[in-house]
C-alpha positions in Angstrom: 106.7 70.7 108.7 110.8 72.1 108.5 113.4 70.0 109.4 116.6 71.4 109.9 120.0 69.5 108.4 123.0 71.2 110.2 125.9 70.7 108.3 129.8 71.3 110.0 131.1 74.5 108.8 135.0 73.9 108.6 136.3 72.8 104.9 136.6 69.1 106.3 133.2 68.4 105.4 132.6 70.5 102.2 131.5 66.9 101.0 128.4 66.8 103.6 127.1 70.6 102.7 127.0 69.5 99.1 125.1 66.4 100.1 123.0 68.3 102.4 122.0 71.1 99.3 121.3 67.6 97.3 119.1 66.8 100.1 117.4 70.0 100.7 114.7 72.1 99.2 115.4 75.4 100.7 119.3 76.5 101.8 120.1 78.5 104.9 123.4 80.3 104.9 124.6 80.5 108.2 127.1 83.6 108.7 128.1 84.5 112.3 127.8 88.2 112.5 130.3 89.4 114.5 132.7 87.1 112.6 131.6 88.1 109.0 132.4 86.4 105.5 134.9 83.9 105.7 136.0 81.1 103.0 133.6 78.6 103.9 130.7 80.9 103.4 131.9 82.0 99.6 132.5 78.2 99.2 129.0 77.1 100.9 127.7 79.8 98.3 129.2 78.5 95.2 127.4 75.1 96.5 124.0 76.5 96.9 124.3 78.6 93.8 125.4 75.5 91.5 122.4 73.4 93.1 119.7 76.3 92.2 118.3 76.3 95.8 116.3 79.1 97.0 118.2 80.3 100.1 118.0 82.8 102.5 120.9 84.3 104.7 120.7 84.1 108.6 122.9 86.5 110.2 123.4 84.7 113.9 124.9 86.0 117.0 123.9 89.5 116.5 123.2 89.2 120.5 126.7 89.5 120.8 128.5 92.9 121.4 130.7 93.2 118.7 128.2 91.7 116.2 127.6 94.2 112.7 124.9 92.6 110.0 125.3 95.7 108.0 129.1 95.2 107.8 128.2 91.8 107.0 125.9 92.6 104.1 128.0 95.2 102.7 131.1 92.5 102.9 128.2 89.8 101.1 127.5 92.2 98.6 131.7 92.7 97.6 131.3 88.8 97.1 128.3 89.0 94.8 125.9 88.1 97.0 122.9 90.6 97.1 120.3 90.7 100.1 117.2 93.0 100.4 118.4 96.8 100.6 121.9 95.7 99.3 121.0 95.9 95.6 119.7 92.0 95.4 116.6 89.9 96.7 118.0 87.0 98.8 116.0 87.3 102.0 118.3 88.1 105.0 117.0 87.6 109.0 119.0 88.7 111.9 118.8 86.0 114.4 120.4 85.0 117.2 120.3 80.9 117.9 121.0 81.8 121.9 118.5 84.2 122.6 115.3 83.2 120.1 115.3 87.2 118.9 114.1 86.6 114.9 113.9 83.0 114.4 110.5 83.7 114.0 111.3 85.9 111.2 113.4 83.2 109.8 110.8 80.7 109.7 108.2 82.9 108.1 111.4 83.4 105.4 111.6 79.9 104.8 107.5 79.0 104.2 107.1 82.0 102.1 110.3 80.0 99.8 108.4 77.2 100.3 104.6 78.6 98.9 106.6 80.5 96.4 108.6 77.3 94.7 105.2 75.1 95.2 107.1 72.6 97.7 104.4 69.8 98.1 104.4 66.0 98.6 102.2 63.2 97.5 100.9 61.1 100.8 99.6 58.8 98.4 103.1 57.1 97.1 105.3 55.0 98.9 107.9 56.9 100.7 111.1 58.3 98.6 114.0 60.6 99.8 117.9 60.9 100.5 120.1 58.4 103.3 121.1 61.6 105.6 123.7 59.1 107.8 125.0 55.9 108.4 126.4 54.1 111.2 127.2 50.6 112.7 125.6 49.7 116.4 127.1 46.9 118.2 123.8 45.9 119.6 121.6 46.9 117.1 123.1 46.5 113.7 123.2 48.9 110.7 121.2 52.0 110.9 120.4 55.1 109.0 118.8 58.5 109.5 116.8 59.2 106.3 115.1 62.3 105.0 111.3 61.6 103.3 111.1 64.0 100.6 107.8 62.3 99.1 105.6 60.0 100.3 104.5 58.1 103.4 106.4 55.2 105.4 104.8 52.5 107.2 106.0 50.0 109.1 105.9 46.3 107.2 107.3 48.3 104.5 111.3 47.5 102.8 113.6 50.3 102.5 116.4 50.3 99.1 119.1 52.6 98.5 121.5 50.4 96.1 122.0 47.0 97.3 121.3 47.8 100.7 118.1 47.0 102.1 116.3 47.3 105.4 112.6 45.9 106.7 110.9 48.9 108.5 110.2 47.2 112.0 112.8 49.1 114.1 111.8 52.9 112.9 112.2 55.8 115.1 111.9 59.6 114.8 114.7 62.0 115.1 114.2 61.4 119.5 114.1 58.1 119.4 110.3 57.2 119.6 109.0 53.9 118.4 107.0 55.1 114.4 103.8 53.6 113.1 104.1 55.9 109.9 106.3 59.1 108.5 105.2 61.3 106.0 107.1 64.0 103.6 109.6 66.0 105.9 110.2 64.2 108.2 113.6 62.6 109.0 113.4 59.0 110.5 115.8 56.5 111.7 115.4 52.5 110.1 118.1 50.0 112.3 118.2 46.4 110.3 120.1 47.1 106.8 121.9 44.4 105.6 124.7 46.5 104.5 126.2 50.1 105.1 123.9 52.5 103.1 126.0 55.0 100.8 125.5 58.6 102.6 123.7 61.1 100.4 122.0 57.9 98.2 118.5 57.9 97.3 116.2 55.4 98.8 112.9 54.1 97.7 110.5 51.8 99.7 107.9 49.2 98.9 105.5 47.1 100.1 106.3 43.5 99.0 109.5 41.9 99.5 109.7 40.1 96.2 109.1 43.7 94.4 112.3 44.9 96.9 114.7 42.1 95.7 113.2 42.4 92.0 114.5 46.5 92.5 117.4 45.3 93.8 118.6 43.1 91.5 117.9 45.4 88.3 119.3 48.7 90.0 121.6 47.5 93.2 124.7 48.6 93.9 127.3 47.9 96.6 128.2 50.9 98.5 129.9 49.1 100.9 133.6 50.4 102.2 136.0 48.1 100.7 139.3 47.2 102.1 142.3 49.8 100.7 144.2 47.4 98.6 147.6 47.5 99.6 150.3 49.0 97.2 153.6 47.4 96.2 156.4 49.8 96.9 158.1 51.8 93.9 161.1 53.0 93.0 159.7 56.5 94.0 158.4 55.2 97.3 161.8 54.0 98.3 163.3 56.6 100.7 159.7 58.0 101.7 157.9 56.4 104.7 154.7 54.7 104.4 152.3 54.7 107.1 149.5 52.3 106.3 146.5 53.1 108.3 143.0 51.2 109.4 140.5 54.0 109.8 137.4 53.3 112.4 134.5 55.8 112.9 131.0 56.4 114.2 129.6 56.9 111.0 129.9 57.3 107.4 130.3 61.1 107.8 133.0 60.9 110.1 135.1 59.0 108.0 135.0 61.0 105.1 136.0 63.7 106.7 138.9 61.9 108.9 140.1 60.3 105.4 140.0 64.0 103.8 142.1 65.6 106.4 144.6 63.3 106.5 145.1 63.1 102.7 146.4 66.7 103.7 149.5 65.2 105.9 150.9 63.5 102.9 154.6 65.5 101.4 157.4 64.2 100.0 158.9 62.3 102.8 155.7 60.8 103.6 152.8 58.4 102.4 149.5 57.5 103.7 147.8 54.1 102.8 144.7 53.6 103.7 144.7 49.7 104.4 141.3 49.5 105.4 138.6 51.7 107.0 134.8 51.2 108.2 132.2 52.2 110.5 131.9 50.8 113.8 134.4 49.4 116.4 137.4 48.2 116.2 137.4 44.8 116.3 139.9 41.6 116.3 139.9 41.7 112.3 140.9 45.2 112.5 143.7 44.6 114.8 144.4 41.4 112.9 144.6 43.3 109.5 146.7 46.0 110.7 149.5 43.5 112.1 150.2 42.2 108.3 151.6 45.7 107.5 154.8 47.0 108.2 153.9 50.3 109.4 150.4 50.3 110.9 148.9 52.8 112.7 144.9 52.2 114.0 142.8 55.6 114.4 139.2 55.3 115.9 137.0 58.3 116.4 133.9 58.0 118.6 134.0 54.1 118.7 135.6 51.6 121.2 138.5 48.9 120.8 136.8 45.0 121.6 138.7 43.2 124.3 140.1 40.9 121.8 141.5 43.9 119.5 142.8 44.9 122.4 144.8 41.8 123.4 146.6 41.8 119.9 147.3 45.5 119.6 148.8 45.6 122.8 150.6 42.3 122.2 152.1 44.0 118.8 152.5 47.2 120.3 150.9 48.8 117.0 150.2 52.6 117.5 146.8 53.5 118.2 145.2 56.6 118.4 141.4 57.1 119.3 139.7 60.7 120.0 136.3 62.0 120.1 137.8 65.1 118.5 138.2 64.8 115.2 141.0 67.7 114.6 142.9 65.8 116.9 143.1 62.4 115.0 145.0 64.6 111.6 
């Protein structure tokens, strides 16, 4: 069984591909080959490298026209990174995602990696792996994809990453249908946490609640996104303008990548606070917390405003700003 984590390629989310090597066994780098090597794929490198991953290279698009793998090897190689006939052994498969031609190839790559580095699970243990993604549902609650590195997962069973904890009884696969049981490789989705799971924790399940709380107490911790505490204004800060901002997104993802690219917007004549950001919509505490500052601006990507958030930010005329687009919220 392979399952695939696709992480973003653009630097805002150089924090998810290292969390996705943490969470991986095998690495895939991705180069589009009639693009070539760009700094995100020297930089995805130096990730996979530091990990120790076994990785192999997929050269995609090579349906296209203009598409050149042995430009792109040759331009891999002046980076110091060897494939097979370029004077290295890093497996290298020409593929192309839009047409199918050697995705085969690919996967045979990646379960020879796997026989070779002795990647095997125990179905006997209770179920243990890495929180992929979190995210708040109006309807449903907390939920989490997670990734089962080892083990099996029933339902009846409790799920712990730090302090946060979930009863299986609401667990899906990766399209939605209703689980009995997941084993090793297999990503799965638990709705019911009592509160926001840290993306790219560990988790651990057991069978008895009383263990669960036991583990909790002895190893919890809160992962929860905490209000920005609001910063009195310097000497420095005087002539400079100070936005303070409330930050809403789909998911834990989102938000560290929103937060990361507007860190980028700061300069000398201006200041970003973060006053307080979560997952999920934004609601009348939002609203209500943004009209204490003096500056506020609200972004929101992927969620909705609540009727009652609504009332107040329109009543306040504080600046708002929601997208689905997350270049256009920086």
């Amino acid at each position: 069984k392979i399952t695939f984590l696709d992480t973003p390629g653009h630097e805002a989310f150089s924090q998810m591909r290292s969390r996705g090597v943490k969470t991986a066994d095998i690495a895939i780098l991705v180069i589009a080959a009639d693009e070539g090597v760009k700094p995100q794929t020297t930089e995805a490198y130096n990730i996979i490298k530091e990990s120790g991953l076994p990785f192999v290279v997929a050269l995609n698009k090579i349906d296209k026209p203009n598409a050149d793998p042995e430009k792109i090897k040759g331009q891999l190689a002046e980076n110091n990174i060897f494939v097979e006939n370029y004077g290295g052994n890093i497996p290298c498969a020409n593929i192309s995602a839009k047409s199918g031609e050697g995705v085969a190839d690919l996967l045979d790559m990646i379960l020879l990696l796997a026989e070779m580095e002795n990647l095997k699970g125990n179905s006997a243990e209770n179920a243990s792996g890495g929180i992929v993604e979190s995210k708040v549902d109006q309807k449903r609650g907390i939920s989490s994809t997670l990734l089962i590195k080892n083990g099996v997962m029933r339902k009846g069973m409790y799920v712990v990453s730090g302090d946060a904890m979930a009863p299986v009884r609401i667990f899906e696969d990766f399209k939605g249908k209703d689980l009995e049981q997941a084993t090793f490789s297999s990503p799965v989705k638990i709705t019911g946490f009592n509160k926001l799971p840290e993306t790219g924790a560990d988790f651990k399940t057991f069978t008895d609640k009383k263990e669960t709380e036991e583990y909790i107490l002895k190893h919890g911790k809160s992962f929860l996104f905490p209000a920005s505490v609001k910063p009195e204004q310097t000497l420095d800060q005087k002539d400079r303008i100070i936005m303070e901002i409330v930050i809403k997104t789909d998911t834990a993802g989102s938000l560290e990548a929103i937060e990361k690219e507007l860190k980028k917007l700061e300069s000398e004549e201006v200041i970003l606070t973060m006053l307080k950001k979560g997952v999920g919509d934004i609601n009348e505490d939002d609203a209500r917390f943004a009209s204490t500052a003096g500056n506020p601006v609200i972004l929101g990507f992927n969620v909705n405003i609540s009727v009652s958030a609504s009332e107040i930010i329109n009543r306040l005329k504080i600046p708002f700003f929601l997208s689905d687009i997350i270049y256009k919220i920086s």
